[in-house]
N, C-alpha and C positions, 0 to 999 in steps of 0.2 A: 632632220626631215629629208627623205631620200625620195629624187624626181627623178625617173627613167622613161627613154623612150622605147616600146614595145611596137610588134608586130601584131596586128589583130589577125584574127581567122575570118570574122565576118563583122559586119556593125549593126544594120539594121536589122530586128529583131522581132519576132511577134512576141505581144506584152498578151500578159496573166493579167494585169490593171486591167478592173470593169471600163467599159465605155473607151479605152484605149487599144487602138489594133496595132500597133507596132512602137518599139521604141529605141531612142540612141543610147547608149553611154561612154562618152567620148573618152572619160578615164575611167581608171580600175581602183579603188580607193579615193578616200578624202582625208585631206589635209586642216576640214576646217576645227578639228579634233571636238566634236562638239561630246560631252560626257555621257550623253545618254544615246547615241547612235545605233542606230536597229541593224546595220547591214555592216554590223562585226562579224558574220556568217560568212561574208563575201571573201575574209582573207586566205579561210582555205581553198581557194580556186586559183591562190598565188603560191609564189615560192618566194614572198617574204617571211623573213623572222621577225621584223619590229613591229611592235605593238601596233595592230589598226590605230587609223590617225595620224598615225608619222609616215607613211609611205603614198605616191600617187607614181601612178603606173599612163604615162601619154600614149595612148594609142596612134599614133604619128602614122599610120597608112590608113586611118578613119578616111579622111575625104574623098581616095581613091575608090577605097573598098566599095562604099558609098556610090559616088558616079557610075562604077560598075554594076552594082547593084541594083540600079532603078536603071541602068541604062536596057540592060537584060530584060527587065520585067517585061510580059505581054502588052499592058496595059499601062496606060501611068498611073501614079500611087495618089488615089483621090481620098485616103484614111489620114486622117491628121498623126502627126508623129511626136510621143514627146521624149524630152532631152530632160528630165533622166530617172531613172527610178531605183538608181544605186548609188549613186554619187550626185554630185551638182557639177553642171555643165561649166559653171562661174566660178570656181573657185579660184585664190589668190595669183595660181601660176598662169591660170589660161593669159591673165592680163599680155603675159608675155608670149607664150606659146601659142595661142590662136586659134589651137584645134576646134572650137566650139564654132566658131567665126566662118571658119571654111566649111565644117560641115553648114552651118547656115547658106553659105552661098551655092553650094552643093544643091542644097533643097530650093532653094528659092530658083534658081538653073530650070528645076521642074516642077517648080509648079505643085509643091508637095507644102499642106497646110500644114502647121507645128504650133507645138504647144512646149512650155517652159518650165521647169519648176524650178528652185531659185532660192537661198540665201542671202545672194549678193547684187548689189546695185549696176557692179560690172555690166547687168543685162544692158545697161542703157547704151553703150559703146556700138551695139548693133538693134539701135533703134531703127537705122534707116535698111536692114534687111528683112526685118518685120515686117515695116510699113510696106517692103513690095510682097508678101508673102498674103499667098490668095484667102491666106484666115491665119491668124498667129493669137495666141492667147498667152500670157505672162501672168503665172503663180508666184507670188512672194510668202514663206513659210516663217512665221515669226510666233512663240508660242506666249510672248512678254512686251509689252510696249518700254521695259526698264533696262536701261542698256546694260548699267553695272548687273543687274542678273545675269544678262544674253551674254557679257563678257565671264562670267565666272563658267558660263555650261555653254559658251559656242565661241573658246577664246579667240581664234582666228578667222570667225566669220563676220560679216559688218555688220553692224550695228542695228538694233530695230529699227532708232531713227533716221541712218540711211535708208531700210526699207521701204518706209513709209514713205519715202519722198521718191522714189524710185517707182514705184505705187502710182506717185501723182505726176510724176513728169510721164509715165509713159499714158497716160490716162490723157494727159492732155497735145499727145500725138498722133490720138486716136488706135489707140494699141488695146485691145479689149484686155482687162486684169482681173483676176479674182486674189485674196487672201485663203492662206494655206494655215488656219491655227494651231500650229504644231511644235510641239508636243503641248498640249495643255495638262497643266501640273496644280494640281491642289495645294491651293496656299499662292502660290505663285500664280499662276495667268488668274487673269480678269477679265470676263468674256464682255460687262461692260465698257473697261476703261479700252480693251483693245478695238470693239466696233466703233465707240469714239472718236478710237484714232484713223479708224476704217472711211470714215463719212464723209462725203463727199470726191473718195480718192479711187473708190472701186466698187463694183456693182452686188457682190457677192462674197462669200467666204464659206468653206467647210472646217470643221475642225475634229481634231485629232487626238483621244485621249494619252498620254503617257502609255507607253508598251511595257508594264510591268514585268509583264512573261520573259522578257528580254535578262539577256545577261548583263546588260548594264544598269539597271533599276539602283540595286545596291550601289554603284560608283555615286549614281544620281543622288543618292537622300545622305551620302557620303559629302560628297560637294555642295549640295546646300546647307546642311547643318555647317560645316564651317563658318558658313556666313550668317545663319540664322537658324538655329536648332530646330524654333518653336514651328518655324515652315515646315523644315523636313517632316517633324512629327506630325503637321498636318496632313501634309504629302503621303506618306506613311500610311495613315490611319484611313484617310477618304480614298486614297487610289485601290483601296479593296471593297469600295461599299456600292454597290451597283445604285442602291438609292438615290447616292451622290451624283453620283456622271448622270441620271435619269433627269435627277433637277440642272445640271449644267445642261444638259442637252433643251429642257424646257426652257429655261434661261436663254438661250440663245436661240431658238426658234422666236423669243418674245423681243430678242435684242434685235432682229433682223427684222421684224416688221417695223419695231419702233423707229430704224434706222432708213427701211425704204427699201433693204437690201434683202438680196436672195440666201438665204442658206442652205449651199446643193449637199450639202450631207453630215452627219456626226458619225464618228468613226471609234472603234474600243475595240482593241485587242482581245483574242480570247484569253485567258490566264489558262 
């Protein structure tokens, strides 16, 4: 696994994400090698050779770039910003590196509202830069309440049932959270068992069907059959049936009232 530190051009960014006007990403690749990754697209904008997933690229003049950035601006930045939409801000190395951290204190400096999306429970480390942040919101992306799955297709990211407590610790800091269900896989996610585990810990959740159109689909139904054939073949067969994702989608519009909770949206790749 190779970690470099890089010079960025610029950092903050206007996002293509609906409802999102600008965004960070503090690194260039992910390390948490998870099997089905949709922003394998991203490694030709590098000049590495090893396989996506093995490489992270620190953008180590982020914080600066950043200060300079809004310090310039006409106006201060009243559009909330999120961290990340290519990578995770939390991933294994920041623990050490910090780039995520500073950019935080960057934005908290001005007064710039931020939003999170997330893997990893690390977010909790900068509970107390949230808590001064004029609006901060924390997404945790989990597409399985069952760890041994999460570990077979997101080896080096934590755990669901860190997630979920990560969920509730920051909930009970007063840190607004929503749930991120993602990737939801046939056979595999539970759109009951996981509001279940949702209840009481967070307000809301979207989810996200498996991006079959992706180049990694095949790695995916490769990786699960190892563990369980009969899944993959479910996987397999439902993640082309539009019927299906129509009743998950109802499903979870019915899981969300019964729970209390908002469902701000169901998401499916074009094929």
């Amino acid at each position: 696994m190779g970690i470099r530190e890089i010079q960025a051009k610029g950092i903050l960014q206007k996002s293509r994400l609906p409802g999102i006007e600008y965004v960070i990403n503090p690194y260039t690749g992910c390390v948490h090698g998870c099997v089905y990754c949709y922003a394998a697209f991203m490694k030709r904008f590098t000049d590495h050779p090893e396989p996506w997933g093995s490489f992270l690229d620190a953008k180590s003049n982020a914080p600066q770039l950043l200060e300079r950035q809004l310090t310039r601006r006409r106006r201060p930045l009243t559009e909330c910003v999120l961290l990340s939409s290519v990578t995770d801000p939390y991933q294994p190395p920041e623990r050490t590196i910090g780039l995520t951290r500073k950019i935080l204190e960057v934005l908290a400096r001005h007064g710039v509202p931020v939003e999170i999306l997330t893997k990893s429970d690390l977010v909790l480390r900068d509970a107390d830069l949230l808590g001064c942040a004029p609006a901060a919101t924390v997404g945790l992306s989990l597409g399985t309440t069952d760890d041994g799955w999460a570990q077979l297709l997101e080896p080096r990211a934590a755990p669901p049932s860190r997630r979920l407590a990560a969920l509730a610790a920051l909930r009970e800091r007063g840190i607004r959270t929503y749930a991120f269900i993602s990737p939801y896989i046939p056979g595999l996610s539970d759109i009951r068992r996981i509001v279940d585990a949702l209840y009481g810990i967070t307000d809301s959740f979207a989810v996200e069907a498996i991006n079959t159109a992706a180049g990694s689909w095949n790695r995916t139904l490769e990786a699960i059959a190892r563990r369980d054939p009969s899944v993959a073949e479910t996987a397999k067969h439902c993640a082309a049936d539009s019927a299906y994702w129509r009743d998950v989608a109802a499903r979870a519009g019915s899981e969300s009232e019964r729970a209390g909770m908002r469902m701000t949206g169901f998401y499916r790749h074009k094929n």
